[in-house]
GUSE-954194 format. One record per residue (C-alpha): x, y, z. Coordinates in pm, whole numbers, padded with zeros to 5 digits, always signed. Layout:
XYZ...
***
This chain:
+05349+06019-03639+05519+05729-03669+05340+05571-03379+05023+05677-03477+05092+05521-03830+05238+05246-03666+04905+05179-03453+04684+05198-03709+04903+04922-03896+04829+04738-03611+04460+04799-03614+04425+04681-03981+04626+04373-03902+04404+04283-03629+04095+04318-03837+04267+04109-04118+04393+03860-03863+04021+03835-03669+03898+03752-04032+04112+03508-04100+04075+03312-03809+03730+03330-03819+03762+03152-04200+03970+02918-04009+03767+02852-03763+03457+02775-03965+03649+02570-04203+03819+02342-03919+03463+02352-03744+03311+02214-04102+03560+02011-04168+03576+01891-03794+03200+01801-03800+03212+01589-04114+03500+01381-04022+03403+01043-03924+03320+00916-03555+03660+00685-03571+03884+00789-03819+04083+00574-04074+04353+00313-03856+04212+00504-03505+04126+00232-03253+03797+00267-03133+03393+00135-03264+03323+00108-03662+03079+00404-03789+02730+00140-03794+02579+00145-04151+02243+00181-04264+02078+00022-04559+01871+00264-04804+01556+00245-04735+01361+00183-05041+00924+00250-05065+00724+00145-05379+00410+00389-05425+00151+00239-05719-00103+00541-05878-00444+00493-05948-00564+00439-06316-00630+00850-06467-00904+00908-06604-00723+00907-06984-00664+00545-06880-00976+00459-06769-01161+00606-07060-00890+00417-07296-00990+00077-07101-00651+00012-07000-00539-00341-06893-00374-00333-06507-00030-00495-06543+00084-00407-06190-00064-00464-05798+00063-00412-05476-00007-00554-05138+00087-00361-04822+00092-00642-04536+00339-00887-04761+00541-00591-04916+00570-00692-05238+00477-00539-05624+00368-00789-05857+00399-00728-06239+00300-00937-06495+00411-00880-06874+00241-01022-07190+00472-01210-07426+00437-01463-07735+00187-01208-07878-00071-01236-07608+00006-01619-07573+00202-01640-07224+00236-01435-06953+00519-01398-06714+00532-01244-06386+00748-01061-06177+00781-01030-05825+00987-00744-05631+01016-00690-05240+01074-00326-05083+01078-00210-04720+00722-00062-04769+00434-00093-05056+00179+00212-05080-00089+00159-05303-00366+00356-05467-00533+00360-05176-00262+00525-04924-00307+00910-04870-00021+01184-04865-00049+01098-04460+00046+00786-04520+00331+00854-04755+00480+01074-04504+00462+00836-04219+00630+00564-04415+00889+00731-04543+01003+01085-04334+00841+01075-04078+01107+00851-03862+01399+01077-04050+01256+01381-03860+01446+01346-03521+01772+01214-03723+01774+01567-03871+01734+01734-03540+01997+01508-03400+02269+01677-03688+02256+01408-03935+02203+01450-04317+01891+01279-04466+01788+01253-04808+01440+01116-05024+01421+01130-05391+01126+00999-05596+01258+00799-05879+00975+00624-06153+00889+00761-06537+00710+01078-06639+00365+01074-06502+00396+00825-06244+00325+01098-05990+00684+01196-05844+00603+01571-05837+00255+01514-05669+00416+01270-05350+00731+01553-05321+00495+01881-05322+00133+01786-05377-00137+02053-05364-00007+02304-05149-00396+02425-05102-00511+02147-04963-00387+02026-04624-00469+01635-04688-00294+01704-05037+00038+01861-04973+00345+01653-05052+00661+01555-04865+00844+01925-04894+00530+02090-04653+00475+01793-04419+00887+01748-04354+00925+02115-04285+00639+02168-04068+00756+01869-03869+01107+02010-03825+00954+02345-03737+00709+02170-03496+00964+01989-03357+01165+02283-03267+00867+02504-03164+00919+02290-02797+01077+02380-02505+01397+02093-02548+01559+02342-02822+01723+02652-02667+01790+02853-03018+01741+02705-03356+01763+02879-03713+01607+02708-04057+01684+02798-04392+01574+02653-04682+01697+02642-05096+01553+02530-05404+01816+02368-05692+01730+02313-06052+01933+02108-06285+01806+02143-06644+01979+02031-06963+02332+01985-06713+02298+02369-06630+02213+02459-06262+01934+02746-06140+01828+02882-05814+01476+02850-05827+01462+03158-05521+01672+03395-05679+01532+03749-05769+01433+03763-06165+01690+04095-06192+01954+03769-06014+02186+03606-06287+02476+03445-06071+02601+03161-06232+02637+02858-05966+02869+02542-06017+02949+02300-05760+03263+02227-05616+03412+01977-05368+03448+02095-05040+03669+01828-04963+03756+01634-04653+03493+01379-04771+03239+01639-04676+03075+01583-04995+03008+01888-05329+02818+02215-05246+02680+02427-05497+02836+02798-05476+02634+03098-05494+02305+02931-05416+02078+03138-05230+01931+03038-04899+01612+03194-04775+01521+03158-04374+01184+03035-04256+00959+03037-03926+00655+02886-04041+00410+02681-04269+00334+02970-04473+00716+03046-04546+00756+02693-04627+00451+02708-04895+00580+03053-05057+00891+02918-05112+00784+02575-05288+00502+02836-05460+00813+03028-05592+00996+02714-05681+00696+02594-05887+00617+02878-06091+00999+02902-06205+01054+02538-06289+01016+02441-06636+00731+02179-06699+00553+02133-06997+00239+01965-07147+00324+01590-07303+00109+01284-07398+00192+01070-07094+00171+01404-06876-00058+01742-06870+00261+01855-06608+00565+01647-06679+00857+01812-06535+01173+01860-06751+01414+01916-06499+01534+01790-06156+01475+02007-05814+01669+01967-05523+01484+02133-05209+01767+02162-04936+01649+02280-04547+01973+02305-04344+01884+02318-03948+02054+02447-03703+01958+02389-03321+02120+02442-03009+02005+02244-02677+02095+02238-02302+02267+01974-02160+02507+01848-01901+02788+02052-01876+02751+02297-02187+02524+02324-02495+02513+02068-02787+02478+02252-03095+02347+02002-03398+02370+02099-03764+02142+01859-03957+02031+01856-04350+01739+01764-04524+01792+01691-04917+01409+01633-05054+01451+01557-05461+01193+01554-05755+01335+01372-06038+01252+01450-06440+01062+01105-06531+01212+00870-06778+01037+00880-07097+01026+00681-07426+01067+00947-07748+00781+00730-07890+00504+00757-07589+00635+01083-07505+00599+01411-07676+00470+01811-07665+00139+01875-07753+00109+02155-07982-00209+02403-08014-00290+02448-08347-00184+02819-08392+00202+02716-08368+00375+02725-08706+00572+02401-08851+00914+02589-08747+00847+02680-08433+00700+02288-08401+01051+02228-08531+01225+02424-08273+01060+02294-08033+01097+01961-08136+01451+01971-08158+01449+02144-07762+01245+01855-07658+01474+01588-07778+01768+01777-07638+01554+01761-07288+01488+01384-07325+01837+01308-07385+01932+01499-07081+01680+01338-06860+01772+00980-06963+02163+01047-06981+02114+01172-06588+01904+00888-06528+02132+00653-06656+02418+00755-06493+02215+00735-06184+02132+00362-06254+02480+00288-06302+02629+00437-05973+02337+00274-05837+02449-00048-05983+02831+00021-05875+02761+00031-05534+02496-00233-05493+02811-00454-05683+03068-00317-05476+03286-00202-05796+03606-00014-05743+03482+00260-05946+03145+00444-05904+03044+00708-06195+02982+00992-05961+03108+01261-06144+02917+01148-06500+02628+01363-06436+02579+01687-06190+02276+01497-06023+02512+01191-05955+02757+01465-05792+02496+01576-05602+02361+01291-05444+02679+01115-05410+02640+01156-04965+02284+00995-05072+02420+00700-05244+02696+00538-05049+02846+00848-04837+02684+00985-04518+02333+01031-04527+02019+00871-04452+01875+00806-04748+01523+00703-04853+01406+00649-05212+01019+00642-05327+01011+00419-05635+00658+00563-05813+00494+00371-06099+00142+00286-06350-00014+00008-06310-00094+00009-06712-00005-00232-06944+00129+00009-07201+00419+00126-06897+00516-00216-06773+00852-00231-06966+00939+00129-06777+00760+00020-06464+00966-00304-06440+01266-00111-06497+01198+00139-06212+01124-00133-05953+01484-00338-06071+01690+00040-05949+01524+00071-05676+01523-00284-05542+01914-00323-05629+01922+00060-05458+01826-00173-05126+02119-00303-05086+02368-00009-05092+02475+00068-04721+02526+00412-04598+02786+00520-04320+02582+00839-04168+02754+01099-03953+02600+01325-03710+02746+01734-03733+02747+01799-03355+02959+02048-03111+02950+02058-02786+03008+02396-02602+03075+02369-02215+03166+02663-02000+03550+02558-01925+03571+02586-02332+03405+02905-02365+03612+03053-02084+03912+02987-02288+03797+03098-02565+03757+03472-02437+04067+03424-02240+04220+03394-02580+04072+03678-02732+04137+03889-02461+04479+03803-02463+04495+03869-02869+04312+04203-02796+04582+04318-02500+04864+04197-02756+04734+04395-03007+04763+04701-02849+05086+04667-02719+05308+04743-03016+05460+04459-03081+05669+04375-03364+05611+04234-03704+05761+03878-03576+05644+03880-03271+05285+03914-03419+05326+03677-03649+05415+03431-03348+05118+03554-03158+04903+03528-03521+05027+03165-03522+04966+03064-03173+04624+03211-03149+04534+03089-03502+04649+02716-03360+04438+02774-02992+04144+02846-03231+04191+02525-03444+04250+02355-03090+03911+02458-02892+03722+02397-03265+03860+02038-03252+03788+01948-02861+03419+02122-02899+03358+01826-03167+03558+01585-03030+03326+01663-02684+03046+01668-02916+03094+01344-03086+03183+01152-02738+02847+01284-02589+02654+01193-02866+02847+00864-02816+02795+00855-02488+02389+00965-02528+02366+00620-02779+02540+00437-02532+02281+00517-02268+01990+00440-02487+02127+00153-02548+02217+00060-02162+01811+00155-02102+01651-00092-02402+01878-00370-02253+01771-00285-01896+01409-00274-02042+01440-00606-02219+01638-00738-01868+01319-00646-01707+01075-00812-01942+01266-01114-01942+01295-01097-01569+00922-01081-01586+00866-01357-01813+01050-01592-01580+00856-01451-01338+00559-01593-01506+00736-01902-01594+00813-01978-01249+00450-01895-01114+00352-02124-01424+00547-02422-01333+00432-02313-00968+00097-02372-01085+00159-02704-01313+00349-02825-01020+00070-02769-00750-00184-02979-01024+00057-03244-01055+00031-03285-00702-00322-03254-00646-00383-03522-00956-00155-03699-00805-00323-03698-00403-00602-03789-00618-00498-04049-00804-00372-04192-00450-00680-04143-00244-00850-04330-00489-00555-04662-00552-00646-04688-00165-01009-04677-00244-01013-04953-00482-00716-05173-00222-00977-05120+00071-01293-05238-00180-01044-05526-00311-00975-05644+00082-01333-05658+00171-01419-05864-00139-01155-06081-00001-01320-06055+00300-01646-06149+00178-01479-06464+00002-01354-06611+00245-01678-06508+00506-01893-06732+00141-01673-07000+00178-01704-07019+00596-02081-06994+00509-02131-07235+00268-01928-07492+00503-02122-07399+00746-02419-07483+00550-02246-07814+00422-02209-07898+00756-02574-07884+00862-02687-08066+00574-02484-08393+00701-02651-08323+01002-02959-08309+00894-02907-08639+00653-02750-08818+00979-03058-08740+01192-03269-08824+00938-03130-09217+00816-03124-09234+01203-03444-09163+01277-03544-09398+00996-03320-09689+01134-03487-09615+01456-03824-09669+01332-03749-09948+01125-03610-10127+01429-03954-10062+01634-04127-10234+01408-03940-10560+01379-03941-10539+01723-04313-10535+01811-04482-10872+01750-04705-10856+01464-04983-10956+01653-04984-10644+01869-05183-10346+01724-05003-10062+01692-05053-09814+01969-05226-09541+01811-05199-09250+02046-05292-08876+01907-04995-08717+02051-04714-08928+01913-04878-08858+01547-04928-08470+01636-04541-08477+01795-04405-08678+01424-04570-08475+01261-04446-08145+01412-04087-08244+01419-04141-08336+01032-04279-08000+00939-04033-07825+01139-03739-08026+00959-03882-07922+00624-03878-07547+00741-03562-07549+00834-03463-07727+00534-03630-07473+00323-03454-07164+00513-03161-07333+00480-03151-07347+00058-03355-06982+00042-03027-06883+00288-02773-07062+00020-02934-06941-00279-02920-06566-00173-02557-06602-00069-02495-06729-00420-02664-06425-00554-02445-06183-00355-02103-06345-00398-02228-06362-00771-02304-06012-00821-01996-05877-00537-01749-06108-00804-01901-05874-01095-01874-05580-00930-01534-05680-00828-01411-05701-01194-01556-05377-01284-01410-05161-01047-01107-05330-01119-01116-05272-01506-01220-04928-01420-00910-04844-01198-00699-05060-01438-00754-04824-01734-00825-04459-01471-00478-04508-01331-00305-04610-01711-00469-04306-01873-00376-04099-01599-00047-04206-01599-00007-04158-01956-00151-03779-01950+00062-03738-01678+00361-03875-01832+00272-03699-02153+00236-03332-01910+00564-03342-01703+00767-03426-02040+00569-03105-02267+00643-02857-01924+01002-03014-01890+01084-02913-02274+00885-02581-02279+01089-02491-01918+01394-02622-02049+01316-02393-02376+01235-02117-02168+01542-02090-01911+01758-02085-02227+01600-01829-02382+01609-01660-02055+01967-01741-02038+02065-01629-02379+01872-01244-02304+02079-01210-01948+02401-01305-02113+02328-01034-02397+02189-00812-02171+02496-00874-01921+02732-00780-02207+02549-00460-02340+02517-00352-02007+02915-00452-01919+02980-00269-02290+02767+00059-02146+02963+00059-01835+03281+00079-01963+03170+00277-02242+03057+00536-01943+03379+00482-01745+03594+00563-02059
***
């Protein structure tokens, strides 16, 4: 009996000590997975921050404005990324505008599509990779928060952030990468400070409150319920149920204002194969509709006419108690908002539930976009210049996110049963109190130890996955930019064989012109032969001629006077000849010195016109090429640095991936 008594102790302290280490477990896996990358004083690389990412989206004019004539106080352009607003001062007399920047502008003409892509779209694959991502639309009542974060869940172009994010993360793990995943979803409502589960049953009344998990793993809000989905039409019940339980009423800014903040939360849970084991990812995805600011004066309930003054009264008095809420929250958020962006030593987290709640968000360990939404109407421009001074001072808080990853391999899981099958055999061996204590103690520590190296593995292959990307852009951009020289070279290649060719030219044609200059010398100096030449046989032909006159002057003192002159026919015909033959010859001879002077005249013109020609040819073609070779030196000397600079960064990323892999 007393074994029998004694086993069955046994059997109840097992199943008390298997619970308890699984608590354990799951609490040193939780608290495993939100401790940072490199812990506090632990050598090793900083967690890298991220900015928050900060959209403006601009509404149309409704048709209450339109009708009313409004005046536009506010526009938005898309390619510079910028919101102008511009406020009327000096009763009407001078105007003053604003200007404010954000990561992206959406105007009235951008479509849910386009909201989506701009803002979540990129934050999809950070979820499936285990980190924790959050969006909250921020802007006063009616600016059209509740219409970018659900939409019209009946029309596919219409439906907000909430349906498009989910069916992307169910999309996403529809594919063949993802070996097991699980998605469930919740909906939080925080209404005059008091917190409701917006998917509870109506016969549900559990009270929720949050509390701080601790181990910087942020607040969590107990007895929340969490309903699973599969699909698009899970997703859209859900937000249906969500909608018809959240308080809204009718005001005069607003037919639907909202008088309460919702908090739709999808945890996701995936599990993928990889080298060596299966990395298991645990990712978040915080989506948040906040109550509008409103002004008591441009705000209000509309009544019907059927409601009594009391019940107006009641009502009044709940109204004001709603607006108080909604701009005490709102505050507070502004100020932790304003904390952080000034780096104060204390930020107001804890003022508000909403501030508690988004305190990962702002600051902490999420990635964490916020949708500023405002009017473009004059009568909102004080509210709508407030709105865009948060959210542009919310641009400059920096996140640290974390991804929640484990790593299972086979060596771990082996150990794992060898350890339960060792706590199962000492169980049933009737062993003493102290000696199952020890055993509780040592198994209890095993546990802790395999939860801690499954993250640690975990957090080194994510590591080590990051790494590898990173080794493969800078061997991308090392490709490129061995490609670009590349072109470079074939470029100065190119320039080169021009420069060479201009240059043959420029040659062939200096010993054109030096071989058209030596035959004009030529032809000088054959002018100056000729015309002594020609000199020369006009002496001649002056000494023959005073000779021939001497000689005839001498025959006729020498014949007496009284002697007739012989007149014989053939002397006459032979003087005559020789005269007419002289006078030929003459004539030839001055046609023959005349044309040379043409031709040496118009050789010496040509002569200085080629020369002027290949005077200024060769000067501008020095110049251009002078002008050339110094543009492609400084353009290739710009070039090899810049090629320089990329393989020395690309060198060092690659030497910082290596050793990264070798550690």
């Amino acid at each position: 009996v007393g074994s029998s008594s004694f086993r069955r102790g046994n059997v109840a302290r097992r199943a008390m000590y298997e619970e308890a280490c699984l608590e354990r477990g799951t609490a040193c896996r939780r608290q495993a997975r939100s401790r940072p990358a490199t812990p506090t004083g632990a050598s090793g690389p900083e967690i890298p921050t991220a900015n928050v990412r900060v959209v403006c989206r601009i509404r149309p004019m409704n048709d209450k404005e339109k009708k009313a004539g409004a005046t536009p106080a506010a526009t938005a352009s898309t390619e510079r990324k910028e919101v102008a607003v511009v406020r009327i001062l000096a009763g009407g007399t001078r105007q003053v505008r604003s200007t404010f920047h954000f990561d992206d502008v959406l105007t009235s003409f951008s479509s849910q599509e386009d909201v989506f892509r701009a803002t979540l779209q990129p934050l999809v694959g950070q979820v499936l990779a285990g980190y924790e991502t959050t969006a909250f639309a921020y802007g006063q009542t009616g600016t059209g928060k509740t219409y970018t974060m659900e939409g019209q869940l009946d029309s596919v172009e219409g439906r907000g952030l909430v349906p498009r994010t989910a069916s992307a993360v169910l999309e996403a793990l529809a594919t063949s990468e993802f070996t097991e995943s699980s998605v469930t979803v919740s909906y939080l409502e925080i209404y005059n400070e008091e917190l409701s589960d917006l998917l509870a049953c109506s016969d549900r009344h559990q009270k929720l409150d949050l509390k701080d998990v601790g181990g910087g793993r942020g607040v969590c809000c107990q007895g929340l319920s969490e309903v699973e989905v599969h699909s698009m039409e899970d997703i859209l019940e859900v937000v249906r149920r969500a909608q018809e339980k959240r308080r809204v009423a009718e005001t005069r800014v607003n037919a639907r204002s909202s008088r309460s903040h919702s908090i739709f939360t999808m945890k996701v849970k995936c599990q993928r194969a990889v080298a060596g084991g299966e990395l298991e990812n645990q990712g978040k995805l915080h989506l948040v509709d906040l109550a509008g600011s409103e002004c008591a004066k441009k705000g209000g309930l509309i009544y019907s006419e059927d409601v009594s003054a009391a019940a107006r009264m009641l009502a009044g008095q709940e109204e004001e108690r709603e607006r108080r809420s909604i701009n005490q929250s709102l505050l507070t958020l502004g100020r932790v908002i304003t904390a952080l962006r000034e780096g104060s030593g204390r930020v107001p987290y804890r003022d508000s539930k909403l501030t508690r709640l988004l305190q990962d968000a702002l600051g902490g360990r999420c990635k964490t976009v916020i949708i500023a939404t405002i009017s473009p109407a004059l009568a909102s421009v004080e509210e709508t210049i407030s709105a865009l001074s948060y959210a542009e001072q919310a641009a400059g808080i920096r996140n640290r996110p974390v991804a929640s990853s484990l790593l299972r391999t086979a060596t771990v899981s082996a150990q794992q049963r060898s350890v339960t099958s060792h706590a199962d055999v000492s169980s049933n061996s009737g062993l003493g109190a102290s000696e199952w204590a020890e055993l509780e103690m040592k198994v209890t520590y095993l546990s802790q130890e395999l939860e801690e190296a499954q993250v640690a593995l975990g957090r080194k292959y994510q590591e080590a996955q990051e790494e590898a990307e990173r080794a493969h852009r800078a061997e991308v951009r090392l490709d490129q930019t061995i490609s670009e020289l590349r072109k470079v070279q074939l470029s100065c290649e190119e320039q080169t064989f021009a420069k060479q060719r201009f240059a043959s030219l420029a040659a062939g044609r200096h010993e054109a012109v030096m071989s058209l200059q030596n035959s004009l010398a030529t032809m000088d100096r054959h002018r100056v032969s000729l015309e002594k030449h020609l000199q020369s046989a006009k002496d001649q032909h002056r000494t023959s001629q005073s000779r021939a006159s001497e000689f005839c002057q001498q025959l006729q003192q020498q014949l007496p006077e009284k002697v007739q002159p012989l007149e014989d026919p053939r002397v006459e015909e032979k003087i005559s000849q020789m005269t007419s033959i002289q006078s030929a010859t003459l004539g030839e001879l001055q046609q023959d010195q005349g044309q040379q002077c043409e031709n040496l005249t118009a050789l010496t013109s040509k002569l200085q016109t080629h020369r002027g020609v290949r005077n200024e040819t060769v000067g501008q073609a020095c110049t251009e090429a002078k002008t050339e070779i110094l543009e492609n030196l400084s353009q290739t000397t710009a070039t090899l640095q810049s090629i320089e600079a990329a393989l020395c960064s690309a060198q060092r990323v690659s030497t910082a991936a290596s050793s990264s892999a070798a550690q």
